[in-house]
PDB file with one MODEL, atoms N, CA, C and O in Angstrom:
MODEL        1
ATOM      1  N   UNK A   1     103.390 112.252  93.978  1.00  0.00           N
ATOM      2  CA  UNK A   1     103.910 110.976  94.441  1.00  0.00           C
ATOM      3  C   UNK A   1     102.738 110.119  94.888  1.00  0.00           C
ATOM      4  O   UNK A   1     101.953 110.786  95.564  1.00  0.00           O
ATOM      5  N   UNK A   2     102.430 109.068  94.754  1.00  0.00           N
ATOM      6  CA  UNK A   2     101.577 107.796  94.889  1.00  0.00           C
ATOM      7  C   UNK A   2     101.691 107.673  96.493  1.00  0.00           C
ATOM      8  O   UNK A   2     102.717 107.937  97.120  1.00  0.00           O
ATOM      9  N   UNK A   3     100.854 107.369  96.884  1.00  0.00           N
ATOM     10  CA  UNK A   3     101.052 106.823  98.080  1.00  0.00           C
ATOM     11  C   UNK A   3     102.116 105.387  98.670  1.00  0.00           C
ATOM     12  O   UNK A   3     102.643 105.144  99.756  1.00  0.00           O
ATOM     13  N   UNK A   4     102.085 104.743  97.492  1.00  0.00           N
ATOM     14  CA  UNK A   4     103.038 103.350  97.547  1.00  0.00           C
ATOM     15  C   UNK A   4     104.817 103.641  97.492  1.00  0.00           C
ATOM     16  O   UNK A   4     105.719 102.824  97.682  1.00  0.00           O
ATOM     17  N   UNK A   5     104.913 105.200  97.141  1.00  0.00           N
ATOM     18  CA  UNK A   5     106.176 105.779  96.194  1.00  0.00           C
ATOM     19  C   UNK A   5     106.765 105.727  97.798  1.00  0.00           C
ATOM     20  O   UNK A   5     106.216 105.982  98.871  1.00  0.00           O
ATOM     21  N   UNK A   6     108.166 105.268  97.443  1.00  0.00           N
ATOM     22  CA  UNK A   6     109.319 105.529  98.719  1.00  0.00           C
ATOM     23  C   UNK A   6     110.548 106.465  98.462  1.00  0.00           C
ATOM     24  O   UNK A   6     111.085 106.332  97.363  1.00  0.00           O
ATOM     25  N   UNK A   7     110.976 107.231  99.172  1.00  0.00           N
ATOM     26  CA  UNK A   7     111.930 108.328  98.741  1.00  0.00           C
ATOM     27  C   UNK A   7     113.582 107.271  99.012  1.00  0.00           C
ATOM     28  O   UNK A   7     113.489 106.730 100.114  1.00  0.00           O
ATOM     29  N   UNK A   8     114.731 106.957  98.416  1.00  0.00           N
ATOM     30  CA  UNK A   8     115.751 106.380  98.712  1.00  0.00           C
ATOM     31  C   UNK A   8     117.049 107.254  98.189  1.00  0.00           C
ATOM     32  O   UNK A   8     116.896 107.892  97.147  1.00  0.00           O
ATOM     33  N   UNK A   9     118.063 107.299  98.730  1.00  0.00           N
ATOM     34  CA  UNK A   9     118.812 108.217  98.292  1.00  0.00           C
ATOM     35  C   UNK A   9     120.296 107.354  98.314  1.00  0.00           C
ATOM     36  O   UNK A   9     120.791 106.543  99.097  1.00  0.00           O
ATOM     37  N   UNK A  10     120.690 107.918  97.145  1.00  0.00           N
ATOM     38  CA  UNK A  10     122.034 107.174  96.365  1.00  0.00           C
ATOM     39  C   UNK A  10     123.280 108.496  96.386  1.00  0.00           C
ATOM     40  O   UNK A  10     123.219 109.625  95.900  1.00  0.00           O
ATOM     41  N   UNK A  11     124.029 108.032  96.910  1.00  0.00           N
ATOM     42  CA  UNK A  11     125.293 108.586  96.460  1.00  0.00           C
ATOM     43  C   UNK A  11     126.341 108.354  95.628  1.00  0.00           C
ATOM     44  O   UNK A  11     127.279 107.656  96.014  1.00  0.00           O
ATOM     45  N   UNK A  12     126.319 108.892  94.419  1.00  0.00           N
ATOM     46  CA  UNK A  12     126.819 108.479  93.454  1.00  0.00           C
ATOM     47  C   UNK A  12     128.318 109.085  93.516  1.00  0.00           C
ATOM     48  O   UNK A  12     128.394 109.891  94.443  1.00  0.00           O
ATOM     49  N   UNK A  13     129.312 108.965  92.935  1.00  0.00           N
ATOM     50  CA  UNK A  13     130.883 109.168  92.354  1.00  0.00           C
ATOM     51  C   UNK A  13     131.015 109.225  91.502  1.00  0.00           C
ATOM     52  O   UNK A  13     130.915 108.095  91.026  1.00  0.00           O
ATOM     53  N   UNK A  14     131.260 110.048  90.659  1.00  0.00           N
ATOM     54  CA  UNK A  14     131.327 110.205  89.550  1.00  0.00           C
ATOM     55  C   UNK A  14     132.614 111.018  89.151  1.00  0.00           C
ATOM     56  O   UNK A  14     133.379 111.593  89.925  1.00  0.00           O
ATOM     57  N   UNK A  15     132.688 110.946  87.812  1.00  0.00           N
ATOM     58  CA  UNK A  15     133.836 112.140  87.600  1.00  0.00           C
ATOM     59  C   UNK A  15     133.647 113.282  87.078  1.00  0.00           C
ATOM     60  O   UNK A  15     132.931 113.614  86.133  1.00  0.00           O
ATOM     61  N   UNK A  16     134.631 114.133  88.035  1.00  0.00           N
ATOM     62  CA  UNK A  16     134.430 115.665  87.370  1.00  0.00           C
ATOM     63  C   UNK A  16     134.260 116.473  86.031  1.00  0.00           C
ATOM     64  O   UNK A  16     134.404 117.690  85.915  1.00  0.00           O
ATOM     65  N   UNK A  17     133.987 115.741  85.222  1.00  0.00           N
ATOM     66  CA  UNK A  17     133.525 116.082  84.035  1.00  0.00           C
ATOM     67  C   UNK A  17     132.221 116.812  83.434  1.00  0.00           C
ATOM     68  O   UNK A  17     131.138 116.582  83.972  1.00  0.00           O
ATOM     69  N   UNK A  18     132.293 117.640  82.391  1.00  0.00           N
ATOM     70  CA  UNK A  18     131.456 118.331  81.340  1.00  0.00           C
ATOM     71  C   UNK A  18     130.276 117.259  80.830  1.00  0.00           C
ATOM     72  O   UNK A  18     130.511 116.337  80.048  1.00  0.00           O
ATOM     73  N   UNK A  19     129.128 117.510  81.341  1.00  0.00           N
ATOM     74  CA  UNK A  19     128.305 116.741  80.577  1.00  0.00           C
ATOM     75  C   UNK A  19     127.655 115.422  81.749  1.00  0.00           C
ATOM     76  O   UNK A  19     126.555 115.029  81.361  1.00  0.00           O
ATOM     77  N   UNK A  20     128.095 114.781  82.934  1.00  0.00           N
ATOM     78  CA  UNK A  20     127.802 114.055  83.280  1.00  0.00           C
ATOM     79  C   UNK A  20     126.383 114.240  83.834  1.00  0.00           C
ATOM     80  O   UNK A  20     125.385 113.537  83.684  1.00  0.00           O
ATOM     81  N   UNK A  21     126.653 115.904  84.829  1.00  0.00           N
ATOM     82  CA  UNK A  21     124.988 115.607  85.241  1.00  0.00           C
ATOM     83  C   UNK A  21     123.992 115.373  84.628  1.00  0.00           C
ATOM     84  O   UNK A  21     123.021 114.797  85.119  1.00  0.00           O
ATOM     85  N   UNK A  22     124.088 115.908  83.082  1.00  0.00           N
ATOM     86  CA  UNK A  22     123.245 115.890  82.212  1.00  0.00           C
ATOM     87  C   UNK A  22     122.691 114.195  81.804  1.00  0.00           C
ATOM     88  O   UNK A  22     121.561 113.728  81.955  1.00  0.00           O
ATOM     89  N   UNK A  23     123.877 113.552  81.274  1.00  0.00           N
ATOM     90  CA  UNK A  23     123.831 112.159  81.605  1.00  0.00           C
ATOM     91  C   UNK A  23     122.727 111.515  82.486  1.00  0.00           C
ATOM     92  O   UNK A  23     121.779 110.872  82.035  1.00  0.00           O
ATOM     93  N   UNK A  24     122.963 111.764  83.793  1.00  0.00           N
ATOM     94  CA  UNK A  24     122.383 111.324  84.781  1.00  0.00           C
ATOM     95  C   UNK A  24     121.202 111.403  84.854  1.00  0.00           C
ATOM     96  O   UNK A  24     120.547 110.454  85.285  1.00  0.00           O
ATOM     97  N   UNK A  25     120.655 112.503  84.470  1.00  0.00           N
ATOM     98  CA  UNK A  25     118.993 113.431  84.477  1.00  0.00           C
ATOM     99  C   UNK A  25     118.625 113.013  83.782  1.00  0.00           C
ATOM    100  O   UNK A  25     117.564 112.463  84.077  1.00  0.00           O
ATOM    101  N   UNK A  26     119.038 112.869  82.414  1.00  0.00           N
ATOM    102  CA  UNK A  26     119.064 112.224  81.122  1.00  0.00           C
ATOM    103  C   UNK A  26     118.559 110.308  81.592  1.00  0.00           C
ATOM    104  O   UNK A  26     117.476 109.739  81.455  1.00  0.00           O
ATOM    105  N   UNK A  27     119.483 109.952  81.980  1.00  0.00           N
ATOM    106  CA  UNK A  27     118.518 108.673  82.453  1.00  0.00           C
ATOM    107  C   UNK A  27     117.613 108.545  83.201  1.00  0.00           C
ATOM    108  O   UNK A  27     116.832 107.606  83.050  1.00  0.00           O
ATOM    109  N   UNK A  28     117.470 109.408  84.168  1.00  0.00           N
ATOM    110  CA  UNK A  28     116.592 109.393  85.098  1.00  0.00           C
ATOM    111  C   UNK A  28     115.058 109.761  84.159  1.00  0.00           C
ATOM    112  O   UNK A  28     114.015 109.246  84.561  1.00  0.00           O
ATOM    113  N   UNK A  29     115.042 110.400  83.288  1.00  0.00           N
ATOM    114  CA  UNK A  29     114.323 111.127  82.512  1.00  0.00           C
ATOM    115  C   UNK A  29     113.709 109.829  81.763  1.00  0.00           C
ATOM    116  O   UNK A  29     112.660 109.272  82.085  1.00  0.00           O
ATOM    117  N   UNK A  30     114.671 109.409  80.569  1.00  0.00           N
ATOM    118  CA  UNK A  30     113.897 107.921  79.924  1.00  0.00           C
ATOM    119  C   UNK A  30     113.175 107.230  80.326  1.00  0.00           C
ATOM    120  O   UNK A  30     112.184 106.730  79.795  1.00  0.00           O
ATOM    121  N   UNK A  31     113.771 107.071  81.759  1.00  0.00           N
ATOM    122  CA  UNK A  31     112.973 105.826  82.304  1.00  0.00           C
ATOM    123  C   UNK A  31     111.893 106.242  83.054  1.00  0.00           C
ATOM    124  O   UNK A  31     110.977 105.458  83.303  1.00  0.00           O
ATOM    125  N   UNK A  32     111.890 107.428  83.460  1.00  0.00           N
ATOM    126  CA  UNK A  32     110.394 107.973  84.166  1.00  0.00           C
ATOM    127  C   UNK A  32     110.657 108.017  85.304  1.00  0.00           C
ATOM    128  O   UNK A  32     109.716 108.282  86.052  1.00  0.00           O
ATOM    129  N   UNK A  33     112.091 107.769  85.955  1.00  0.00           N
ATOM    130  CA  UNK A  33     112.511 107.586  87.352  1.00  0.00           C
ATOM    131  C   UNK A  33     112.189 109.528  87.987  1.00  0.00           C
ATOM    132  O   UNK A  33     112.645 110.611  87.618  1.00  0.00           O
ATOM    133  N   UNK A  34     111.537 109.253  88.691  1.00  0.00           N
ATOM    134  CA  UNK A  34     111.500 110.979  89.239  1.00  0.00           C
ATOM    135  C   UNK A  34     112.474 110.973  90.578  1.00  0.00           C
ATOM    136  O   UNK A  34     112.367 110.229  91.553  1.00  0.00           O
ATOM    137  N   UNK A  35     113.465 112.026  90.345  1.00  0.00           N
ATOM    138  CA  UNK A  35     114.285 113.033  91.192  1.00  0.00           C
ATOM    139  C   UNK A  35     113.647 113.650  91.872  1.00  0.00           C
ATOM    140  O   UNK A  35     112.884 114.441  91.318  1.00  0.00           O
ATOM    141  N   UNK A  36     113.654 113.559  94.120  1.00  0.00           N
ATOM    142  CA  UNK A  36     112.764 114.062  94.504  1.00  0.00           C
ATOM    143  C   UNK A  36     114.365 115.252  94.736  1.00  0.00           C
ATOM    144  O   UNK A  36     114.300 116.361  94.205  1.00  0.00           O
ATOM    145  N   UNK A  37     115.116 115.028  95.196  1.00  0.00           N
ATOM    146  CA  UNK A  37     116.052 115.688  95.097  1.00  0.00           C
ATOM    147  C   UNK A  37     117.454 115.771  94.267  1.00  0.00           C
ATOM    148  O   UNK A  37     117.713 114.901  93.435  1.00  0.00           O
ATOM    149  N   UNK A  38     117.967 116.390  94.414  1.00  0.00           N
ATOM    150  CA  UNK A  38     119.659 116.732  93.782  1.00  0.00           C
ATOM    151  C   UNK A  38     120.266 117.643  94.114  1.00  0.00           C
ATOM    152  O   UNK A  38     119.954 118.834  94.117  1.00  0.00           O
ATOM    153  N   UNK A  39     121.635 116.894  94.570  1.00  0.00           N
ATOM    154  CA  UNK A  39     123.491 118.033  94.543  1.00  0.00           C
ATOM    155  C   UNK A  39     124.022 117.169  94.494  1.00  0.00           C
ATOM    156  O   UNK A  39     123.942 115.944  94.590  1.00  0.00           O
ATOM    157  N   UNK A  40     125.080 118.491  94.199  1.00  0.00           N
ATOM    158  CA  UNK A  40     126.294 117.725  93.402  1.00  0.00           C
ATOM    159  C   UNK A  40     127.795 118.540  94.208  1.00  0.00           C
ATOM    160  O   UNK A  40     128.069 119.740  94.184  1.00  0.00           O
ATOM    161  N   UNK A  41     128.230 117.908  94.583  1.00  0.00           N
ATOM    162  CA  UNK A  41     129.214 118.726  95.456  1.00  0.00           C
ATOM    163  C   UNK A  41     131.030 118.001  95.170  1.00  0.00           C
ATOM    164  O   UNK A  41     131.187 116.787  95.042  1.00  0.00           O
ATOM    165  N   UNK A  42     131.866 118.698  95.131  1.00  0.00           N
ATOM    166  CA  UNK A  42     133.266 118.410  95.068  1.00  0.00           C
ATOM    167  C   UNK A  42     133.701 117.617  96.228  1.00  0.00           C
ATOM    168  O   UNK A  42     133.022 117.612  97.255  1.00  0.00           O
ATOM    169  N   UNK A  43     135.001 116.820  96.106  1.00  0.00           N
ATOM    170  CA  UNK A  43     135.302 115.825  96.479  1.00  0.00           C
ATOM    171  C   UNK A  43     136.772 116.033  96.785  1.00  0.00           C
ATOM    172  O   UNK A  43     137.411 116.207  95.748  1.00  0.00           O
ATOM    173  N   UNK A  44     137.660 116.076  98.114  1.00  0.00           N
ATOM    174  CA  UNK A  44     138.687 115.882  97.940  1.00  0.00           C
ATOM    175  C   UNK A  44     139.793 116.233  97.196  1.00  0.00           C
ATOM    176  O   UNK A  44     140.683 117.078  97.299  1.00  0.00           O
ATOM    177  N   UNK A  45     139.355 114.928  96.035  1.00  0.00           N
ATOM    178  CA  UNK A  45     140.185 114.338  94.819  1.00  0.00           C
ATOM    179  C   UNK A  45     139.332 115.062  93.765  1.00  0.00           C
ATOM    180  O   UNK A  45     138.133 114.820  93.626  1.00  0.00           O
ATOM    181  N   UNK A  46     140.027 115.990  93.004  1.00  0.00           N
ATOM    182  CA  UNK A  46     139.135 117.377  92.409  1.00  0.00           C
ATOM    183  C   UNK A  46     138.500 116.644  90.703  1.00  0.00           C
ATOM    184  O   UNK A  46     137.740 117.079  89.838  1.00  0.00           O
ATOM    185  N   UNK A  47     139.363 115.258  90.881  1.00  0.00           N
ATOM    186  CA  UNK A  47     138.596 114.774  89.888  1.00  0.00           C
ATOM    187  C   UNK A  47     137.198 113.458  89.498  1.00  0.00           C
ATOM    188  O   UNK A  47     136.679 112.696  88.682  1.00  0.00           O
ATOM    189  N   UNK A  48     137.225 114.109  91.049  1.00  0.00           N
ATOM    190  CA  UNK A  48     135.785 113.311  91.122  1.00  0.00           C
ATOM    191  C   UNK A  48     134.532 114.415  91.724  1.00  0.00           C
ATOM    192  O   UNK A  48     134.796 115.320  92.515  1.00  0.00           O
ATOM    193  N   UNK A  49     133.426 114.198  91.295  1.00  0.00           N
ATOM    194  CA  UNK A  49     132.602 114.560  92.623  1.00  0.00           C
ATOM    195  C   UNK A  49     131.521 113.803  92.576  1.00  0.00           C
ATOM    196  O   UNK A  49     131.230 113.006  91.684  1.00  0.00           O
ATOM    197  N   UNK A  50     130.529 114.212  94.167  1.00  0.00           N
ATOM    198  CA  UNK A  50     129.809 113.187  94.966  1.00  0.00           C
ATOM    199  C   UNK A  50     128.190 113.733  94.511  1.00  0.00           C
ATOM    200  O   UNK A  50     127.622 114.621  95.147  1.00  0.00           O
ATOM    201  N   UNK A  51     127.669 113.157  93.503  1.00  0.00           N
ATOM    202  CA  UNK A  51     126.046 113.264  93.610  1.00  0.00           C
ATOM    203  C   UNK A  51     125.464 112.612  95.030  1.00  0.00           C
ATOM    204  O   UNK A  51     125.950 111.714  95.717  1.00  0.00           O
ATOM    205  N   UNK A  52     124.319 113.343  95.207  1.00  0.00           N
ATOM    206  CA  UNK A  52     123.571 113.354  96.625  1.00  0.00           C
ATOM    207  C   UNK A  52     121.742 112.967  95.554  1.00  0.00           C
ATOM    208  O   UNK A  52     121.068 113.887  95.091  1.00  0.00           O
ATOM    209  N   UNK A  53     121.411 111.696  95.439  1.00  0.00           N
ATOM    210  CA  UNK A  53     120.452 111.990  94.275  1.00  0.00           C
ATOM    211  C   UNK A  53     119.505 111.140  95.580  1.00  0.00           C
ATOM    212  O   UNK A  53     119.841 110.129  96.197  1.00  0.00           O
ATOM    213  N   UNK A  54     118.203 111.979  95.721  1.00  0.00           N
ATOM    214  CA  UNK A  54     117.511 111.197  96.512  1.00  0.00           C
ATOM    215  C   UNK A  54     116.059 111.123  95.313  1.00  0.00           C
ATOM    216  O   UNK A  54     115.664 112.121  94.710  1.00  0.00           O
ATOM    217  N   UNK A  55     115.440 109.740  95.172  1.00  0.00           N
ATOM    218  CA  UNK A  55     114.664 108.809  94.076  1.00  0.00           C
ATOM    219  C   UNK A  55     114.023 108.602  94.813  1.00  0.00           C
ATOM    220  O   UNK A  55     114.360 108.303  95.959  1.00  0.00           O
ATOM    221  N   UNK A  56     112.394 108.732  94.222  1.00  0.00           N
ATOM    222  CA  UNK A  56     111.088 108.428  94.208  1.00  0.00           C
ATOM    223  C   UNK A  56     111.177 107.083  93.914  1.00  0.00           C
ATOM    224  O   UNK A  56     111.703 106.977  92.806  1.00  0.00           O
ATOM    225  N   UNK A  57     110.853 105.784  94.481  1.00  0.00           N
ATOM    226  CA  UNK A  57     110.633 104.347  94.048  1.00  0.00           C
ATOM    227  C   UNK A  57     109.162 104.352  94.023  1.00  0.00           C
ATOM    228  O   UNK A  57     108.659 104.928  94.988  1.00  0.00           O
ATOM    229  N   UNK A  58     108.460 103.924  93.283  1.00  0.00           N
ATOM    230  CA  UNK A  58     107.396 103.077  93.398  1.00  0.00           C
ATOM    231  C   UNK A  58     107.506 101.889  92.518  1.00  0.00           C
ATOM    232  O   UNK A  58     108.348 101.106  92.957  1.00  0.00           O
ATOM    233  N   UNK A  59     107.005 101.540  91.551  1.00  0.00           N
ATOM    234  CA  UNK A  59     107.032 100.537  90.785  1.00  0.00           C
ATOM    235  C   UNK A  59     108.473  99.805  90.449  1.00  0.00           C
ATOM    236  O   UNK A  59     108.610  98.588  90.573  1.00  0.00           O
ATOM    237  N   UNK A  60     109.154 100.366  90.167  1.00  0.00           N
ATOM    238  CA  UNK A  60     110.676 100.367  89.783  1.00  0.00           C
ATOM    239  C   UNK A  60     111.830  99.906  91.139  1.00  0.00           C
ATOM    240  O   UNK A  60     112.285 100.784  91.872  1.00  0.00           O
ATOM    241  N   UNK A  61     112.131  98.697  91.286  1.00  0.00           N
ATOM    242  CA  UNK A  61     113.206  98.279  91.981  1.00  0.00           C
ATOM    243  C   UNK A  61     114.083  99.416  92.250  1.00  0.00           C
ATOM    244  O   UNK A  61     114.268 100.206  91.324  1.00  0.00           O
ATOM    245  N   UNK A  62     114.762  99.663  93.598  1.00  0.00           N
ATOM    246  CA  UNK A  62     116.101 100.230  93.514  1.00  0.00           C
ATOM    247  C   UNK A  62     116.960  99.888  92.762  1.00  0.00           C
ATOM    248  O   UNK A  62     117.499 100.692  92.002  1.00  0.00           O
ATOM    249  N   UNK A  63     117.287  98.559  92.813  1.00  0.00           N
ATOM    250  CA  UNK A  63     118.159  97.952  92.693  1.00  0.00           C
ATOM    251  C   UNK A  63     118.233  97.810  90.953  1.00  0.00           C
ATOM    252  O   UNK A  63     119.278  97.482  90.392  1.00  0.00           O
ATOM    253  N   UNK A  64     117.312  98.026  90.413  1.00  0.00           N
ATOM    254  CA  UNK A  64     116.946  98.355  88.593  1.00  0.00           C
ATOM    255  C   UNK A  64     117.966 100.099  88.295  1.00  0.00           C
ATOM    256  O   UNK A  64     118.982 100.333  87.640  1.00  0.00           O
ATOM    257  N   UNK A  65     117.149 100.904  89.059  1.00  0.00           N
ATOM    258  CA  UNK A  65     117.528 102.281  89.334  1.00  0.00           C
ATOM    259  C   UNK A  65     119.616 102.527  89.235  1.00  0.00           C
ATOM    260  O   UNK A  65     120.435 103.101  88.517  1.00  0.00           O
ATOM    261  N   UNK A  66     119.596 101.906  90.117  1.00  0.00           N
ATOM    262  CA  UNK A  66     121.416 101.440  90.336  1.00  0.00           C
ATOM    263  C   UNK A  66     122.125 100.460  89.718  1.00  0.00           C
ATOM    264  O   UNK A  66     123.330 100.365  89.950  1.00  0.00           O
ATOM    265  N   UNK A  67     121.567  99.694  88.950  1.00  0.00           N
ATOM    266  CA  UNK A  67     121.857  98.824  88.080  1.00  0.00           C
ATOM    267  C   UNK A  67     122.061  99.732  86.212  1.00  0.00           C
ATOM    268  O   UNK A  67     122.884  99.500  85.327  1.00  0.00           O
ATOM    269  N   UNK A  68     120.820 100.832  86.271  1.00  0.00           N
ATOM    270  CA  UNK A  68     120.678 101.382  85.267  1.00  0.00           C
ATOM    271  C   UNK A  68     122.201 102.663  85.123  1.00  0.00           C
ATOM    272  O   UNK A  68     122.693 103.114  84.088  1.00  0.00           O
ATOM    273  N   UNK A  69     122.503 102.876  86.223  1.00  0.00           N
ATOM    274  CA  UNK A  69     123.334 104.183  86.586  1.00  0.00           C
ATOM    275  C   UNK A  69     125.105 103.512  86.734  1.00  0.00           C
ATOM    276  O   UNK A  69     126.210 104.054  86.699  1.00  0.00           O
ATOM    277  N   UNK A  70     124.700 102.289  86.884  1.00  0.00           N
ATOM    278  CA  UNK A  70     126.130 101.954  86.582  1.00  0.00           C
ATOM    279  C   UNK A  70     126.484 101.749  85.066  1.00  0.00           C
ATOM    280  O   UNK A  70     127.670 101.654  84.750  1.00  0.00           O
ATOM    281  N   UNK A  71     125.616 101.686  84.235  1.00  0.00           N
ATOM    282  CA  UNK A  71     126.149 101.522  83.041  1.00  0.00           C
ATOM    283  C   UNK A  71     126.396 102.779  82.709  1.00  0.00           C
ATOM    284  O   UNK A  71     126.714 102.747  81.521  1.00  0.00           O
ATOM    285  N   UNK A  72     126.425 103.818  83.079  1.00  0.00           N
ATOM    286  CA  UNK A  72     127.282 105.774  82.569  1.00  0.00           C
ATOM    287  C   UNK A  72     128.572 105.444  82.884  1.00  0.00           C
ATOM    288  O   UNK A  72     129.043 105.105  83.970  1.00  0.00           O
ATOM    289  N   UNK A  73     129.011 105.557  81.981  1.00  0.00           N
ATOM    290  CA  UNK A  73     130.992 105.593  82.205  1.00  0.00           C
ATOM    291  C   UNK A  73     131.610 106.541  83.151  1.00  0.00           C
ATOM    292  O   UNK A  73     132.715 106.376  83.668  1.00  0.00           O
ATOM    293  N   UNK A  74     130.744 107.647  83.362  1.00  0.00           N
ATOM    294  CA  UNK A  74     131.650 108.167  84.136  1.00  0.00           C
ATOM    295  C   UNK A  74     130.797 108.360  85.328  1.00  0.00           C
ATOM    296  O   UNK A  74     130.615 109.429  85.911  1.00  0.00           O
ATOM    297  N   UNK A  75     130.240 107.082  85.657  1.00  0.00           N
ATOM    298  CA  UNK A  75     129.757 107.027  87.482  1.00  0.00           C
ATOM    299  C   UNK A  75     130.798 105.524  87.501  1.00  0.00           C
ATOM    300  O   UNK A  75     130.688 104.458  86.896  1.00  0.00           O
ATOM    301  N   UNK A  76     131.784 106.022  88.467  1.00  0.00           N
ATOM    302  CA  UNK A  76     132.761 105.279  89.816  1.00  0.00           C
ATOM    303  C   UNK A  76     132.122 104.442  90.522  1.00  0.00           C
ATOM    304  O   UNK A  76     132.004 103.280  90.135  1.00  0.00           O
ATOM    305  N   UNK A  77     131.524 104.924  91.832  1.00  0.00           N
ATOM    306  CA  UNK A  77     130.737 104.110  92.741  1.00  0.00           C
ATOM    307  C   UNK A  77     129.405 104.795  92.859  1.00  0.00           C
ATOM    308  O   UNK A  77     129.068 105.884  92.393  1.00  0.00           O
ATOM    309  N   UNK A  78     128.650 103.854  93.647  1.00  0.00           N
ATOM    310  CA  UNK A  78     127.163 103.768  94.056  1.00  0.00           C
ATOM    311  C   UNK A  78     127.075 102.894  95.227  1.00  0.00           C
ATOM    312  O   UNK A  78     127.313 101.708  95.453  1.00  0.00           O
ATOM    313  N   UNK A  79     126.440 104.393  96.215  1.00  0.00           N
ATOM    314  CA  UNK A  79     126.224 103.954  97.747  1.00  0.00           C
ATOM    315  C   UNK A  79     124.670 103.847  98.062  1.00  0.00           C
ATOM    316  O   UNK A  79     124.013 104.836  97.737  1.00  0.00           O
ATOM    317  N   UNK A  80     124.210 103.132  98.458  1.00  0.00           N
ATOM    318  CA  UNK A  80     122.953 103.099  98.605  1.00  0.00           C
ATOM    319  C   UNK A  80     122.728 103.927  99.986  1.00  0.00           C
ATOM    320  O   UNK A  80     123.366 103.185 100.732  1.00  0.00           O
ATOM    321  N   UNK A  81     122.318 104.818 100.706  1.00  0.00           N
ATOM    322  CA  UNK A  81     122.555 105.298 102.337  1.00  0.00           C
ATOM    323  C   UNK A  81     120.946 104.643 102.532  1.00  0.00           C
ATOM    324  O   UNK A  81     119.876 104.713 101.929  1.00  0.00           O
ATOM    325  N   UNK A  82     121.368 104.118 103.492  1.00  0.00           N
ATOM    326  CA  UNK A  82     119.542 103.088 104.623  1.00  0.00           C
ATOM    327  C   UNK A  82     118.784 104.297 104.914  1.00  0.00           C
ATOM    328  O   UNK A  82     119.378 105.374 104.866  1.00  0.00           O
ATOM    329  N   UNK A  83     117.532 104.256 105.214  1.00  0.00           N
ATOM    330  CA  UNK A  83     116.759 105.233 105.648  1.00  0.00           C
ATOM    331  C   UNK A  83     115.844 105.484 104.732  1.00  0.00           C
ATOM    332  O   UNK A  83     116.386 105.156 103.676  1.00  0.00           O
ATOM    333  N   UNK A  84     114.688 105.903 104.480  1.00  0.00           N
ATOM    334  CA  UNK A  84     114.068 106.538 103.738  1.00  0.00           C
ATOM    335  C   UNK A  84     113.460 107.934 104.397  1.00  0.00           C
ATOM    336  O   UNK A  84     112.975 108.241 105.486  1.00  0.00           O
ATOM    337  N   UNK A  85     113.806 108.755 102.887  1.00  0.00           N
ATOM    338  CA  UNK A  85     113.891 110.490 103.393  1.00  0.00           C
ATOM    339  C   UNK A  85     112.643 110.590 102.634  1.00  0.00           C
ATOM    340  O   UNK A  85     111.998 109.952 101.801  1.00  0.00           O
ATOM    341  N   UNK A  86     112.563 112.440 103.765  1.00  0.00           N
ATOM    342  CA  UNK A  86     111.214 113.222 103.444  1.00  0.00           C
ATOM    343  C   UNK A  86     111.256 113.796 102.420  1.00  0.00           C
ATOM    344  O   UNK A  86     110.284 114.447 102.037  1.00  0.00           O
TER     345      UNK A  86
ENDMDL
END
């Protein structure tokens, strides 16, 4: 990690489906976005569950990052949580 790099963490919704995390990694991957963390945990409503994805920023807007992740069909919502983690 760069010294300029900020850790931000997104909580994503998604649906319980075959194939999504892959999706997800899968974009994160193209674009060069590095995953400092990941889980993925069940929800309630058994047909959703809650990614916990905490992102390396440096060069790359958040707001690019979450802009890019709403276009997967099967991500619901996107929470940005304040703070930057270790």
């Amino acid at each position: 990690m760069s010294t300029t790099a900020t850790r931000h963490r997104l909580d994503v919704l998604v649906e319980n489906r075959s194939g999504v995390l892959a999706r997800v990694a899968n974009l994160f991957a193209r674009r060069a976005y590095n995953i400092y963390s990941l889980s993925v945990a069940p929800t309630d409503d058994e047909r959703f569950s809650l990614m916990e994805i905490v992102v390396e920023v440096d060069s790359t807007p958040l707001e690019q990052i979450v802009k890019q992740l709403n276009k997967l069909i099967n991500v619901v919502e996107i929470t940005e949580v304040d703070g930057h983690h270790p």
